[in-house]
N, C-alpha and C positions, 0 to 999 in steps of 0.2 A: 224688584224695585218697589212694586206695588205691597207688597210683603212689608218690609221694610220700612215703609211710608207708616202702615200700618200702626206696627212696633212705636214708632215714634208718636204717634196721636195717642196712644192706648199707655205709653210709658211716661207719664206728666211729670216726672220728677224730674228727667233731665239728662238720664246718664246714659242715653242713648249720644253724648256728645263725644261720649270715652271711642267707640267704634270710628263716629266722621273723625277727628280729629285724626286716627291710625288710618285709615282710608282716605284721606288726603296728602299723607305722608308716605303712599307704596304706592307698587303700581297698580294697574287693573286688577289685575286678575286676582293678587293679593288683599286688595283690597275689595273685590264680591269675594273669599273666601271670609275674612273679616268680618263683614255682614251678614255671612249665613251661620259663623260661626254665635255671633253673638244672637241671630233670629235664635237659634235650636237650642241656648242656654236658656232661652226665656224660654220657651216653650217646652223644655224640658224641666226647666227648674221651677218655674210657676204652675204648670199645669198638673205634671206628675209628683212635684213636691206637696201641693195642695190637697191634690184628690190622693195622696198617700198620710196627709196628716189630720185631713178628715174623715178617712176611715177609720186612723186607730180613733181617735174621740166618739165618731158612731158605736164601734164595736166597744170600746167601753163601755160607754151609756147603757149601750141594748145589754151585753152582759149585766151590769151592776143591776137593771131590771129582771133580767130573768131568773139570778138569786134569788130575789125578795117573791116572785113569784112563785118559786118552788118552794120557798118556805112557807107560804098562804096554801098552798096544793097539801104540802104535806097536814098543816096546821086541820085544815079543812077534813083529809082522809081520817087524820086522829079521833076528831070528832065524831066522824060518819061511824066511827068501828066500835066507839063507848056505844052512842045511842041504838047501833046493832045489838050490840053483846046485852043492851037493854029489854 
């Protein structure tokens, strides 16, 4: 319950009214299944949809960075090996 309470302060939009509404309409027990079903969509679909769609944009960033690095490393080694050969 305390759970759930939760869910409802933290979900301001409102659609935590889609579950009470199914949960006043079943019985008990159906209706704590209800609740936990819809606690574990949030918490699966907010928590691991997020930290899975800001990794891919991390690892892109960091990849598209490490290109341009390795082409500064190489640019850089070119140089070292003229002014060697010098």
């Amino acid at each position: 319950l305390s759970l759930y309470s939760s869910l409802k302060v933290f979900t301001v939009e409102g659609w935590y009214e889609i579950p009470d509404f199914t949960a006043k309409q079943a019985s008990s027990t159906l209706a704590f299944l209800t609740v936990v079903y819809f606690m574990l969509i949030l918490l699966t679909g907010g928590i691991l949809g997020l930290s899975l769609v800001n990794s891919i944009f991390v690892d892109a960033m960091v990849s598209d960075n490490n290109n341009e690095l390795v082409k500064k490393v190489d640019e850089l080694s070119a140089k070292i090996d003229e002014l060697l050969k010098k």
